[in-house]
C-alpha angles and dihedrals in degrees: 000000000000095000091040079061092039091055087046103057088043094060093043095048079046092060100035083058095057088046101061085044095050082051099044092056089047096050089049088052092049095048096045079053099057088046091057085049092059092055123099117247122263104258104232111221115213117212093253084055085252127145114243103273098210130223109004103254117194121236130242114247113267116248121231091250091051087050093053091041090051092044080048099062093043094060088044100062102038081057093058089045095054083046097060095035088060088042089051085045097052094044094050089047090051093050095046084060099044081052092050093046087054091053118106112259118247120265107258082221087073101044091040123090110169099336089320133120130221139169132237106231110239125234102283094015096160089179090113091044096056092040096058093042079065102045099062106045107097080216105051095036087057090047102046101030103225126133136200126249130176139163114053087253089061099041089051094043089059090039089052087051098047110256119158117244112212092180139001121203117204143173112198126021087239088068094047087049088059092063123083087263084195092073095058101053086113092036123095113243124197126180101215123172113278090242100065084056089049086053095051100030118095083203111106084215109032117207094213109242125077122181125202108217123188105245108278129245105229088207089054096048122100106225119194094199084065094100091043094051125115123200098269119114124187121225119199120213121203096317114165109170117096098215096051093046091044096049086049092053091055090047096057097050091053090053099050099252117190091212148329129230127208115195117212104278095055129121107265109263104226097043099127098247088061095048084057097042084053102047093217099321093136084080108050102057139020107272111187109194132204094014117169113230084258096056082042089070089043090061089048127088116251097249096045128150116218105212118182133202126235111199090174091052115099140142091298086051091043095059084045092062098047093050084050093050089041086056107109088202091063093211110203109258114250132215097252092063085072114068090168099056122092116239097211124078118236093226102042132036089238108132112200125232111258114231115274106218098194095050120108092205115097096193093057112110137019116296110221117208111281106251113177127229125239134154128266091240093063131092110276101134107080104117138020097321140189130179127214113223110192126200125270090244116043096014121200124009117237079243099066100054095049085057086051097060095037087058099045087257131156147208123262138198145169115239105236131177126270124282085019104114102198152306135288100267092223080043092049092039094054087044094061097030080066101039085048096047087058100047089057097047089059090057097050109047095045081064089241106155124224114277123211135239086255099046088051134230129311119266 
């Protein structure tokens, strides 16, 4: 009985043992809860830095008022902020000049080149850039009135003549110092990197230095060919390519020119393939651009002679026009007599019929005025002269025929070989400015005076 109760007492102590640690344990789990309980949440930080802005809720519809105010507000407040960008601007602007103002001043040692002063083009100057777009659009230029120069031969030939510089671009104080210094004293001149006038230069080998002109005035102009001209004058009909204007110009000036005359039609004489083509003959006689066939006659002397060229007229043409001339009918010429003639009129749009050969009809066709053909080599200078040079492409104007025979005029050519079509029309044109200028240095110096077209032509 005494161990039964010993046994006994045993198990309870046992349990009672397993209780108070299973309490225990309870009681320290409750207590570590409450104190979880006690803790603040973790925040929970969304990826635009918001707070979680709970359930979705949907919102109510705006009102038109709302909407306007909204709009409103908007308006509003991009207008501040333009406001005080402006104001910032301005104020940024205002202190970069004080700035500047506060700056030291260049020494004049280092802007001045023999008593002239130049510029130093700034980081982004697009002063050269703008200048040459201009220069070489045929309308601006026009409009503006500024030419293209470039090369130190060209710039002093312009300078000798008279021609006023607006700007003069340069790389390197040598090639300013080339220049007659004495005529830019009123022109702006600004040193820029030689690259910046490769950019902008149409010469393989720039020279480094590019003036803009104003368009010069021929009468205004001082010429020094002036005592060493002879009463010939050029006209240029309807010639568009640049290196054939250009290479008549400079014919004309070697073989002492009084002018030269460009109908409308022409290339436009100071278009910079032309300059170069020249050589500077823009300065050495009075060239009068875009001319219509009546201010043509205005720039000639009253007792003139209009003399064409004809570059399709050869041996074989020139036994045509003495059969014709030996013909007792006298037929009308058509214009199909005259290859080299252009069938369109410079003033109208009118094109002409061209002569129909196996017609009986005579009447049938235009009849163009009767010139007559003679060779280069005969007299035809012997009196105030000027010869008619028409383009490769189209040839004579109607016009100037129709001068030609008004004048008492004829047609030239230069006898070339068979299978050969014709001449180079710069080639034909220097050809006949020389033969002319001797002609009438013959005349001259044997005392002879000028006839008339009534008193008929010199033996």
């Amino acid at each position: 009985m005494a161990a039964y109760m010993r046994n006994v007492m045993l198990l309870v102590s046992r349990e009672q043992t397993a209780f108070l640690t299973r309490g225990c344990g309870a009681a320290v789990t409750s207590k570590r809860y409450v104190r979880g309980l006690r803790r603040k949440p973790v925040r929970v930080l969304f990826p635009d830095a918001e707070e979680d802005p709970g359930p979705k809720t949907r919102p109510l519809p705006r009102s038109e008022d709302q909407h306007e105010r909204r709009a409103k507000t908007e308006v509003e407040k991009n207008m501040k902020e333009v406001k005080v960008t402006a104001a910032a601007e301005h104020h940024e602007d205002r202190g970069s000049v004080r700035t500047r103002r506060n700056e030291p001043p260049v020494s004049v040692s280092e802007d001045l080149v023999d008593d002239v002063r130049f510029e130093r083009a700034a980081p982004g100057d697009k002063r050269l850039a703008r200048l040459v777009s201009v220069a070489r659009s045929r309308t601006f230029r026009e409009h503006q009135g500024k030419i293209l120069l470039e090369g130190r031969r060209l710039i002093c030939d312009a300078l000798d003549a008279g021609a006023n510089p607006q700007m003069v671009f340069f790389s390197t104080l040598d090639r300013l110092r080339e220049l007659p210094l004495d005529k830019l004293k009123r022109a702006t001149l600004v040193k820029v990197k030689f690259e910046e006038i490769k950019i902008w230069s149409d010469l393989v080998a720039p020279q480094g230095v590019i003036a803009i002109f104003s368009l010069p005035d021929p009468s205004r102009l001082n010429f020094a060919n002036k005592g060493h001209s002879v009463p010939l004058s050029l006209i240029c009909d309807n010639v568009r390519d640049p290196g054939n204007l250009g290479t008549m110009l400079r014919c004309a000036a070697a073989a002492g020119c009084h002018n030269v005359l460009l109908t409308k039609g022409c290339v436009d004489a100071w278009e910079p393939k032309v300059l170069r083509a020249a050589m500077g003959a823009h300065f050495r006689l009075p060239i009068y651009p875009n001319l219509s066939w009546d201010a043509v006659e205005d720039h000639l002397p009253k007792r003139v002679t209009v003399q064409v060229a004809d570059s399709g007229c050869g041996p074989d043409r020139s036994r045509e026009t003495e059969d014709l001339e030996a013909n007792v009918s006298h037929k009308p010429s058509k214009a199909g007599d005259y290859g080299w003639v252009s069938t369109r009129r410079s003033h109208s749009d009118m094109r002409l019929e061209e002569y129909d050969t196996d017609s009986d009809s005579e009447d049938e066709g235009l009849s163009l005025p009767r010139v007559d053909a003679k060779p280069y080599h005969e007299s035809w200078a012997q009196s105030p002269t000027a010869l008619v040079i028409g383009g490769e492409t189209n040839g004579l104007s109607l016009e100037a025929l129709e001068l030609a025979e008004k004048t008492g005029g004829q047609r030239l050519f230069v006898p070339i070989v068979p299978d050969v079509d014709s001449l180079n029309s710069a080639m034909a044109a220097s050809i006949l400015l020389f033969e002319g200028r001797k002609q009438l240095l013959k005349l001259i110096q044997s005392g002879r005076k000028w006839k008339t077209k009534a008193e008929g032509q010199l033996p």
